[in-house]
PDB file of N, CA, C and O in Angstrom:
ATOM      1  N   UNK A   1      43.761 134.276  27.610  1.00  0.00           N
ATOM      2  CA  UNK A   1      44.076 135.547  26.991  1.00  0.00           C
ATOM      3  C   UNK A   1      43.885 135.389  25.479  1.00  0.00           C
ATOM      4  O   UNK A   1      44.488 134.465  24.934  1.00  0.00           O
ATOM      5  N   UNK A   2      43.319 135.976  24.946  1.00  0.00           N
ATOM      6  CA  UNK A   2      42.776 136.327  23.506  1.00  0.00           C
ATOM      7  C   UNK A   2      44.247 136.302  22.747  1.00  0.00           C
ATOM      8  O   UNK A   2      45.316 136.303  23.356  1.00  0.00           O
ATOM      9  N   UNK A   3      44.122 136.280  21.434  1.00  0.00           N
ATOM     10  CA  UNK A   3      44.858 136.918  20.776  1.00  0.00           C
ATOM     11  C   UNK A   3      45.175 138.335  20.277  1.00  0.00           C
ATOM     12  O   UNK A   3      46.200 138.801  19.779  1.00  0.00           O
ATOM     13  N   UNK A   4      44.192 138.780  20.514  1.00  0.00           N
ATOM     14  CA  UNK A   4      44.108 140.657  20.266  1.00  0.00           C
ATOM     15  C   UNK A   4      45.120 141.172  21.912  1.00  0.00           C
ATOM     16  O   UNK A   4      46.145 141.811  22.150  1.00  0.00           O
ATOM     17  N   UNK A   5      44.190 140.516  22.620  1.00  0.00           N
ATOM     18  CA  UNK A   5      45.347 141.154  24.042  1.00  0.00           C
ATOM     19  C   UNK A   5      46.462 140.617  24.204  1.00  0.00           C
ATOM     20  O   UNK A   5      47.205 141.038  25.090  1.00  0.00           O
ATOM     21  N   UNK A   6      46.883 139.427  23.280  1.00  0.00           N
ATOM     22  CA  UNK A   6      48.790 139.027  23.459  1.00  0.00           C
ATOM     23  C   UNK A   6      48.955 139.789  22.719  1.00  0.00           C
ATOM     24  O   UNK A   6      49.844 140.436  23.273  1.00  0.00           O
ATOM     25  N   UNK A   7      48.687 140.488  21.376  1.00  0.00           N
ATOM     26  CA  UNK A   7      49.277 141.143  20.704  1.00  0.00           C
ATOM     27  C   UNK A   7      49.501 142.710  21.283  1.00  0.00           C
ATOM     28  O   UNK A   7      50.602 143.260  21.306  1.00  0.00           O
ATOM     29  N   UNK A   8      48.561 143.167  21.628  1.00  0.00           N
ATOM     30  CA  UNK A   8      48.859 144.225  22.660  1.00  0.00           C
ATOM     31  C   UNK A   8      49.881 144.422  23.218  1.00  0.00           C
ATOM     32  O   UNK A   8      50.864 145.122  22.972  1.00  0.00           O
ATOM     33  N   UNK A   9      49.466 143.426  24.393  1.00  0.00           N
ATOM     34  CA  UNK A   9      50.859 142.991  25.686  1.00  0.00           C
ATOM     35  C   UNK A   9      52.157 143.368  24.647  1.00  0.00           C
ATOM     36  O   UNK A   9      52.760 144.439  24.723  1.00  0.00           O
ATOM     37  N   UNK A  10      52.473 142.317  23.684  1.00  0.00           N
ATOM     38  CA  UNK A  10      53.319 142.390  22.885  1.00  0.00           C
ATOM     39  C   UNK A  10      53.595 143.956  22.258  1.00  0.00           C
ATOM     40  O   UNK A  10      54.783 144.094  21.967  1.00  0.00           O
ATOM     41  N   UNK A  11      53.099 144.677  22.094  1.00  0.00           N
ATOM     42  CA  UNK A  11      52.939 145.995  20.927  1.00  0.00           C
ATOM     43  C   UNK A  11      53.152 146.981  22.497  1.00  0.00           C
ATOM     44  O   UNK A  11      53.701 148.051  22.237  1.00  0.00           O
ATOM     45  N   UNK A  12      52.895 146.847  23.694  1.00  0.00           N
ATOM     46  CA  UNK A  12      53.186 147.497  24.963  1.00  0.00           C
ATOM     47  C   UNK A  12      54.655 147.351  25.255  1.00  0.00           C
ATOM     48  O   UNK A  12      55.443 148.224  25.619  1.00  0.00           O
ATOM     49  N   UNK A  13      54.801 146.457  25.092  1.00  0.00           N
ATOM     50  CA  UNK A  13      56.344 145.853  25.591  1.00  0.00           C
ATOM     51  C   UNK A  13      57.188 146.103  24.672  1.00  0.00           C
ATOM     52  O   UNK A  13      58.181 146.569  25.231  1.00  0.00           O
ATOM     53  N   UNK A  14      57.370 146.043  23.380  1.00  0.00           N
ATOM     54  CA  UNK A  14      58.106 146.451  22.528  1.00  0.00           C
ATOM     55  C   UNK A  14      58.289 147.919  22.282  1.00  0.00           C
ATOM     56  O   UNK A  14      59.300 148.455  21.826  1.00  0.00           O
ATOM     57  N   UNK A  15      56.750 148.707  22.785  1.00  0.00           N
ATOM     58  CA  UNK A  15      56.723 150.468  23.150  1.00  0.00           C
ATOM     59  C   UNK A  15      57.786 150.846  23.989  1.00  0.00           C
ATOM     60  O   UNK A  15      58.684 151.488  23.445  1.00  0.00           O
ATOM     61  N   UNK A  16      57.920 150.537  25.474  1.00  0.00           N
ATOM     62  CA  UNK A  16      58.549 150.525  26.151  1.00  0.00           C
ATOM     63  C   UNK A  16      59.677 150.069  26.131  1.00  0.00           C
ATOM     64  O   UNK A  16      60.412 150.768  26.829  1.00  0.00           O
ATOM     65  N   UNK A  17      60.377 148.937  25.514  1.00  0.00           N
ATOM     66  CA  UNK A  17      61.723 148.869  25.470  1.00  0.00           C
ATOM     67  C   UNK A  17      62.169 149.888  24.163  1.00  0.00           C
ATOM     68  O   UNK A  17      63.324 150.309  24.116  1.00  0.00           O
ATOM     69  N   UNK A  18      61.254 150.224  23.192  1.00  0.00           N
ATOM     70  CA  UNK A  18      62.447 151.032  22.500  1.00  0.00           C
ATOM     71  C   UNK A  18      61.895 152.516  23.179  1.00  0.00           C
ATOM     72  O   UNK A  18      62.587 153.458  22.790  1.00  0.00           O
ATOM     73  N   UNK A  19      61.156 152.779  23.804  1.00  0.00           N
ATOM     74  CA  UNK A  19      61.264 153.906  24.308  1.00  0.00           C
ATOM     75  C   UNK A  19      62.447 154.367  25.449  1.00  0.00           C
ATOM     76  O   UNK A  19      63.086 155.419  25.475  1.00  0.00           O
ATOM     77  N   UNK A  20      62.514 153.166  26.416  1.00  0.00           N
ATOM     78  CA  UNK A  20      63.477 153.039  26.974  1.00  0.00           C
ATOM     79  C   UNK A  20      65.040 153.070  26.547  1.00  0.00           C
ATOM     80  O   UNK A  20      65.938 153.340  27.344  1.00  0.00           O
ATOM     81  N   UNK A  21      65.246 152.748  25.144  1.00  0.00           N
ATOM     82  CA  UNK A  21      66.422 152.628  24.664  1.00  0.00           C
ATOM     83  C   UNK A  21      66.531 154.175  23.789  1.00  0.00           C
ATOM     84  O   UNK A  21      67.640 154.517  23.377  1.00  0.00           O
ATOM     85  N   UNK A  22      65.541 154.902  23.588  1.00  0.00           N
ATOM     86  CA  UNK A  22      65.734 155.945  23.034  1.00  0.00           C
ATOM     87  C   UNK A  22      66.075 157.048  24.252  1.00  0.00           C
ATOM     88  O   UNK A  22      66.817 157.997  23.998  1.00  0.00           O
ATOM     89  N   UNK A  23      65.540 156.888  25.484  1.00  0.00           N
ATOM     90  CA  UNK A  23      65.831 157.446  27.103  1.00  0.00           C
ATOM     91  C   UNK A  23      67.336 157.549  26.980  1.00  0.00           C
ATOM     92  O   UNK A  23      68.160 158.459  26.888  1.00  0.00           O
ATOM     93  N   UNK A  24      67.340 156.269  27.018  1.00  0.00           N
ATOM     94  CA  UNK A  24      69.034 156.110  27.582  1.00  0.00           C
ATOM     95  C   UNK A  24      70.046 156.602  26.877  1.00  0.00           C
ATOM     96  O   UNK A  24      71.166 156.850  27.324  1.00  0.00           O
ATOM     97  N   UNK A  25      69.578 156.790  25.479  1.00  0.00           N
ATOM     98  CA  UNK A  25      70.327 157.458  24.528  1.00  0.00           C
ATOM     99  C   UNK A  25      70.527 158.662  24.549  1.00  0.00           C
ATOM    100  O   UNK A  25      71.293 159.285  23.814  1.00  0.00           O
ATOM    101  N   UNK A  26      69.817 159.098  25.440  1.00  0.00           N
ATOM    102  CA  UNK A  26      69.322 160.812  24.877  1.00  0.00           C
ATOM    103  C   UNK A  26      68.955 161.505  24.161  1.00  0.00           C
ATOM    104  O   UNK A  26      69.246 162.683  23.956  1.00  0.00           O
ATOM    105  N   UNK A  27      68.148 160.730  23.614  1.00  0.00           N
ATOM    106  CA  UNK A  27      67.262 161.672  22.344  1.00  0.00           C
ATOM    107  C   UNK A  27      66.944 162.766  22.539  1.00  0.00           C
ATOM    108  O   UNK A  27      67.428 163.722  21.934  1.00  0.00           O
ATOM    109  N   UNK A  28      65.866 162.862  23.627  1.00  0.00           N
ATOM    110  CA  UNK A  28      65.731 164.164  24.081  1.00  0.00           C
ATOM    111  C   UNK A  28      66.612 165.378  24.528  1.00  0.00           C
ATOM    112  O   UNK A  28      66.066 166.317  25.108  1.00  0.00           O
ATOM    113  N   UNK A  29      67.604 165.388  24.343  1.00  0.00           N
ATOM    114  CA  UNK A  29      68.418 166.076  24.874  1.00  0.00           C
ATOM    115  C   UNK A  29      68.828 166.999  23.391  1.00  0.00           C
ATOM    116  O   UNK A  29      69.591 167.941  23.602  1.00  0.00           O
ATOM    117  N   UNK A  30      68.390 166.799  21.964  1.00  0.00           N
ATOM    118  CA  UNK A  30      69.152 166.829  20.971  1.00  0.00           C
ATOM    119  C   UNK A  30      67.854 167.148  20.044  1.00  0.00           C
ATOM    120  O   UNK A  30      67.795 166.722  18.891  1.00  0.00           O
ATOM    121  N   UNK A  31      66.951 167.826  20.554  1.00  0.00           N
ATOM    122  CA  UNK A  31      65.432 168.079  19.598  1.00  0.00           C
ATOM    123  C   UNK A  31      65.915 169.485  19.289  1.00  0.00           C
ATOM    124  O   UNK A  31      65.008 170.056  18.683  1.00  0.00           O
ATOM    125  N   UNK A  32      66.830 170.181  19.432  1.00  0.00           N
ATOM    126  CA  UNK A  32      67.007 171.229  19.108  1.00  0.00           C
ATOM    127  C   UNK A  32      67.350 170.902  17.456  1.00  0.00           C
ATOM    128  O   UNK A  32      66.815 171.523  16.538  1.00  0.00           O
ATOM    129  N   UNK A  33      68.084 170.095  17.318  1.00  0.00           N
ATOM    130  CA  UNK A  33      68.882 170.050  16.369  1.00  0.00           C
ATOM    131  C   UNK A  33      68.031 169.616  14.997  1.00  0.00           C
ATOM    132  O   UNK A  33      67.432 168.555  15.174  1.00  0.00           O
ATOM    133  N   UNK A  34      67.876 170.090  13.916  1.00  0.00           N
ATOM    134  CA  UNK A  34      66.920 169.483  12.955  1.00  0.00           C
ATOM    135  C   UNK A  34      67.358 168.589  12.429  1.00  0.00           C
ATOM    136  O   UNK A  34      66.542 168.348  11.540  1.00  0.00           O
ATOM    137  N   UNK A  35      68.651 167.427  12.323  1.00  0.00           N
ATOM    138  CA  UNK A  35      68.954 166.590  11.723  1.00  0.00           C
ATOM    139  C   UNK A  35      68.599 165.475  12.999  1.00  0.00           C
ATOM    140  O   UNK A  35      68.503 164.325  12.573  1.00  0.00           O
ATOM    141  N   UNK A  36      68.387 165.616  14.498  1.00  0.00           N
ATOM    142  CA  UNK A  36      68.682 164.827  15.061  1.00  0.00           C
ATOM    143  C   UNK A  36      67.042 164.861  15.179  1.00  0.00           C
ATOM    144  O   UNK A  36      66.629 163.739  15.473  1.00  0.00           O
ATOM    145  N   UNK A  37      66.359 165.490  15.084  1.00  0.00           N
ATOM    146  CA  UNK A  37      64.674 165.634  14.554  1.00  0.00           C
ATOM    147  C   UNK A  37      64.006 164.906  13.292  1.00  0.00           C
ATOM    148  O   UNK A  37      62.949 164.286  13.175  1.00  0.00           O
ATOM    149  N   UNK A  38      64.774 165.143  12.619  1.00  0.00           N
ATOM    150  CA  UNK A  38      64.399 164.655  11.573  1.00  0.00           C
ATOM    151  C   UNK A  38      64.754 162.874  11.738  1.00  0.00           C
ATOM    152  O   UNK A  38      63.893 162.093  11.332  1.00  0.00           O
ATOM    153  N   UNK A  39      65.866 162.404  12.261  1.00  0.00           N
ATOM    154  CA  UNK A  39      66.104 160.900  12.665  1.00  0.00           C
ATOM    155  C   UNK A  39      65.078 160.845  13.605  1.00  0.00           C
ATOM    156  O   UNK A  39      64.184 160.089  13.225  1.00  0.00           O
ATOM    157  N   UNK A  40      64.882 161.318  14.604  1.00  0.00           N
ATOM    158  CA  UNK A  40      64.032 160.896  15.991  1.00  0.00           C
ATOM    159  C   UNK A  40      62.519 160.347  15.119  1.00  0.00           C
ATOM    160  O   UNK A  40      61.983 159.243  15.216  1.00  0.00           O
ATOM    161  N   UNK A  41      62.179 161.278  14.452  1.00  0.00           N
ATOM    162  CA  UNK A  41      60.885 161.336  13.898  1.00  0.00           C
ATOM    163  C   UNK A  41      60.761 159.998  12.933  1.00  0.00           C
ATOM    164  O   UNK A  41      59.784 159.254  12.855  1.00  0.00           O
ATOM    165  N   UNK A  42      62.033 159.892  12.209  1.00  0.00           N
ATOM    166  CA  UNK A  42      61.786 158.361  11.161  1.00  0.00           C
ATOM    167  C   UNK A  42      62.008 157.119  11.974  1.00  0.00           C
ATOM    168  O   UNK A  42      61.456 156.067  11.652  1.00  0.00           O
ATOM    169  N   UNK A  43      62.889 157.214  13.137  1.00  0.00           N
ATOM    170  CA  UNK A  43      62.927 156.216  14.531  1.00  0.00           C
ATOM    171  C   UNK A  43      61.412 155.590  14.352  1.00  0.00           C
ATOM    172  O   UNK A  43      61.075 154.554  13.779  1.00  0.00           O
ATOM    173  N   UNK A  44      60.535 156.673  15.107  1.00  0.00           N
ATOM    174  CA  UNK A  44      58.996 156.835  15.650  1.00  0.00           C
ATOM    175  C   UNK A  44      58.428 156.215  15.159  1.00  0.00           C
ATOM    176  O   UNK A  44      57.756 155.272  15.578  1.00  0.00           O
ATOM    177  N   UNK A  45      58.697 156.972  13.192  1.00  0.00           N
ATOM    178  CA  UNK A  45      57.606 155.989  12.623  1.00  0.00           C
ATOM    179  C   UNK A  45      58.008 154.801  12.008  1.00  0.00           C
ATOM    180  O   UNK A  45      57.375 154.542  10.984  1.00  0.00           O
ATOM    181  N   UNK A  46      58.881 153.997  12.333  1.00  0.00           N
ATOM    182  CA  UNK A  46      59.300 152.773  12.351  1.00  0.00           C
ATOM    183  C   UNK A  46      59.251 152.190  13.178  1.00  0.00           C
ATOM    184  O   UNK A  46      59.072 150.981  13.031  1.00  0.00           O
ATOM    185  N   UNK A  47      59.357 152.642  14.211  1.00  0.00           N
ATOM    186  CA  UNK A  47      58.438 151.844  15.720  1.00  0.00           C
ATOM    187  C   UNK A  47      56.642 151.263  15.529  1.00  0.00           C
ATOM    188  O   UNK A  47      56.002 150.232  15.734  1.00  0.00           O
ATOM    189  N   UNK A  48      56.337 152.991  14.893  1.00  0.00           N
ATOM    190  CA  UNK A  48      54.852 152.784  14.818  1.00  0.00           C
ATOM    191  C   UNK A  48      54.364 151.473  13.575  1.00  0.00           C
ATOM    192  O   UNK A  48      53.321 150.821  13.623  1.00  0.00           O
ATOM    193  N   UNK A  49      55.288 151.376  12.685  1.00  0.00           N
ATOM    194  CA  UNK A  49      55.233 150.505  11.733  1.00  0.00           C
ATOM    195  C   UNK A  49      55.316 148.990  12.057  1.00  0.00           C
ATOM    196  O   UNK A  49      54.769 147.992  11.588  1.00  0.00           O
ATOM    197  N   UNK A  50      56.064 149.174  12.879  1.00  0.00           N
ATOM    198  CA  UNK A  50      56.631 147.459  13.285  1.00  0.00           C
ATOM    199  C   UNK A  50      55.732 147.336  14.107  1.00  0.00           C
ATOM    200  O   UNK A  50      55.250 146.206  14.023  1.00  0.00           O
ATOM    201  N   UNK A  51      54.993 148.294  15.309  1.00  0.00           N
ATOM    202  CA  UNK A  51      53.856 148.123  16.328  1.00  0.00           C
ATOM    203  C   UNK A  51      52.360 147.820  15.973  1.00  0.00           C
ATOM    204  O   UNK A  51      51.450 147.435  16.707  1.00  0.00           O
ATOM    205  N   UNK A  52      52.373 148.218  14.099  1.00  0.00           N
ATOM    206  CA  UNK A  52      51.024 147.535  13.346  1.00  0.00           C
ATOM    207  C   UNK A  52      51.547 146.321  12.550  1.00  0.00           C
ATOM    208  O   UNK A  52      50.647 145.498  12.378  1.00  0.00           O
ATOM    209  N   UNK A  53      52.630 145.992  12.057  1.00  0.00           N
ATOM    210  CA  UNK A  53      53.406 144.472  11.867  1.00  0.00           C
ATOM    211  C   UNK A  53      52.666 143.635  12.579  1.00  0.00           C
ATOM    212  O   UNK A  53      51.729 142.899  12.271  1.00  0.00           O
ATOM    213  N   UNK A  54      53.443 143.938  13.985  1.00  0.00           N
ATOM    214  CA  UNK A  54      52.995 142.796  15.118  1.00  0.00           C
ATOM    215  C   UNK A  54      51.764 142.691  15.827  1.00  0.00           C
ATOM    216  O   UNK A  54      51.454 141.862  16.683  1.00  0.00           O
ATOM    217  N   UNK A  55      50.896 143.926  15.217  1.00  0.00           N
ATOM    218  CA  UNK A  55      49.798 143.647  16.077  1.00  0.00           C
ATOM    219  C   UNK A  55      48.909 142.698  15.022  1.00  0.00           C
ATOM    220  O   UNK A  55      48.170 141.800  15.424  1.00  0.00           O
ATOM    221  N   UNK A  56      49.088 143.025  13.650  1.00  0.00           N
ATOM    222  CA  UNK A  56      48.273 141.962  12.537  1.00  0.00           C
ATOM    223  C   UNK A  56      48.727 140.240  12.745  1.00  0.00           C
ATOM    224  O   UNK A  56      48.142 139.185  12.991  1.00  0.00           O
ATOM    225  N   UNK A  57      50.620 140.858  12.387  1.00  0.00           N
ATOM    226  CA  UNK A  57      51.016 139.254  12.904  1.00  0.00           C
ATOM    227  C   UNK A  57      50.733 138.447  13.926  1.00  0.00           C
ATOM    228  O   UNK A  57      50.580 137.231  13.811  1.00  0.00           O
ATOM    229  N   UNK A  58      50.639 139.173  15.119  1.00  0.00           N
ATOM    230  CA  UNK A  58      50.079 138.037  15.965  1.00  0.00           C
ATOM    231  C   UNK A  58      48.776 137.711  16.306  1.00  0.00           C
ATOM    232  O   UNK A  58      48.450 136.534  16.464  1.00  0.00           O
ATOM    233  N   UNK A  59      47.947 138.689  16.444  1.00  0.00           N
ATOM    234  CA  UNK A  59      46.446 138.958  16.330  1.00  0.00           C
ATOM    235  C   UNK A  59      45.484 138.297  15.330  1.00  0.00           C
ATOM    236  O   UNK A  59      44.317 138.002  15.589  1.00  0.00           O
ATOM    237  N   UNK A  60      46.302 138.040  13.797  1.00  0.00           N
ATOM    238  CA  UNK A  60      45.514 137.444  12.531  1.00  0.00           C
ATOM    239  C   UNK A  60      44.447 137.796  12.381  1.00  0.00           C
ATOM    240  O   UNK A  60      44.264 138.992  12.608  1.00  0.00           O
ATOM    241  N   UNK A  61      42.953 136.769  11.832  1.00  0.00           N
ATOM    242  CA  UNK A  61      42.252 136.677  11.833  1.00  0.00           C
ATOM    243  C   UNK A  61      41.386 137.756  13.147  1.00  0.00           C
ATOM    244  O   UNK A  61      40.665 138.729  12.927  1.00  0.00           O
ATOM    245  N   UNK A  62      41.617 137.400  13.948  1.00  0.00           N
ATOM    246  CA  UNK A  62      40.829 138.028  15.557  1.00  0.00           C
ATOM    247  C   UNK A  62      40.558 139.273  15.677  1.00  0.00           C
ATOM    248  O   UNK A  62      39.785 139.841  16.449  1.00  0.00           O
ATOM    249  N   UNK A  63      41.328 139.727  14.761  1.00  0.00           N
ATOM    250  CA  UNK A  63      41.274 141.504  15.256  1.00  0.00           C
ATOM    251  C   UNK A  63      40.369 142.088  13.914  1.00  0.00           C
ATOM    252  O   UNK A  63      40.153 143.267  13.636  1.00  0.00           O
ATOM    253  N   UNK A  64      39.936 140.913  13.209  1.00  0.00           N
ATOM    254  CA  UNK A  64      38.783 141.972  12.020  1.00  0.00           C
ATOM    255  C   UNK A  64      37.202 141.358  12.640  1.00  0.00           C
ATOM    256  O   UNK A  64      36.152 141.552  12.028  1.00  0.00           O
ATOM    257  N   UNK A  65      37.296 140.502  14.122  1.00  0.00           N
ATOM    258  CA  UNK A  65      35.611 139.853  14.732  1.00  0.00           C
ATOM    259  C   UNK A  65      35.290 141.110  15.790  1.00  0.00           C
ATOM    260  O   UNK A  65      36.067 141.989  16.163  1.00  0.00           O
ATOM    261  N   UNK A  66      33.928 140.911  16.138  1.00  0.00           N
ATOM    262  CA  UNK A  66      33.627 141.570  16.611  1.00  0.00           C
ATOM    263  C   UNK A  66      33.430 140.807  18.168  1.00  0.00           C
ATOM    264  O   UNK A  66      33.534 141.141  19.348  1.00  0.00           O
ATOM    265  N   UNK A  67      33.101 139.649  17.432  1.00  0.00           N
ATOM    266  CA  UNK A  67      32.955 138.475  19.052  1.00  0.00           C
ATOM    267  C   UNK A  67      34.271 137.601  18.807  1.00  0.00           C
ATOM    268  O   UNK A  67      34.313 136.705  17.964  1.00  0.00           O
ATOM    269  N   UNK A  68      35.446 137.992  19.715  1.00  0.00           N
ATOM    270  CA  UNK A  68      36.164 136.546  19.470  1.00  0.00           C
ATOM    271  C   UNK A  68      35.961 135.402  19.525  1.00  0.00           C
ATOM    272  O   UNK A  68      36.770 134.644  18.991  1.00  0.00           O
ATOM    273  N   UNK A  69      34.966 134.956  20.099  1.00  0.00           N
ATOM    274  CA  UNK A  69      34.420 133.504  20.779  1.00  0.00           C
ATOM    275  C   UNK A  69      33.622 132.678  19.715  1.00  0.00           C
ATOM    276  O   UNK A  69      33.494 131.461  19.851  1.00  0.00           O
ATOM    277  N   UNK A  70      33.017 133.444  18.515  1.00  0.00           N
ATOM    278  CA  UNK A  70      32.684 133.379  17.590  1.00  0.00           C
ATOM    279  C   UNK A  70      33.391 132.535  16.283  1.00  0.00           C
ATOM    280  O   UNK A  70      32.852 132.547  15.176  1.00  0.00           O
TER     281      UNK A  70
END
């Protein structure tokens, strides 16, 4: 397995558990509300932030080739 696809795997799995932890919370239940919108939304993009973190951090080098094997 490459390093571009552990980082994936990794950036999949970390999707899913905080998506899962935002489920269980009930986020959705509370989009009416514009303060609980306005958190949901800075949640997101701190997910999305940490999900390009870890895809550079673990990926490095690999993810700017075009041939990994290279």
């Amino acid at each position: 397995m490459s390093r571009v696809q552990l980082a994936l795997l990794a950036i999949a799995a970390f999707t899913g558990a905080s998506g899962f932890i935002l489920y269980s919370l009930g986020i959705g239940d509370h989009h009416f509300n514009p303060l609980w919108a306005l958190g949901t939304s800075i949640i997101f993009l701190i997910i999305l932030l940490i999900n390009v973190w870890m895809f550079f951090a673990i990926s490095g080098e690999d993810a700017f080739k075009w041939d990994p094997d290279s």
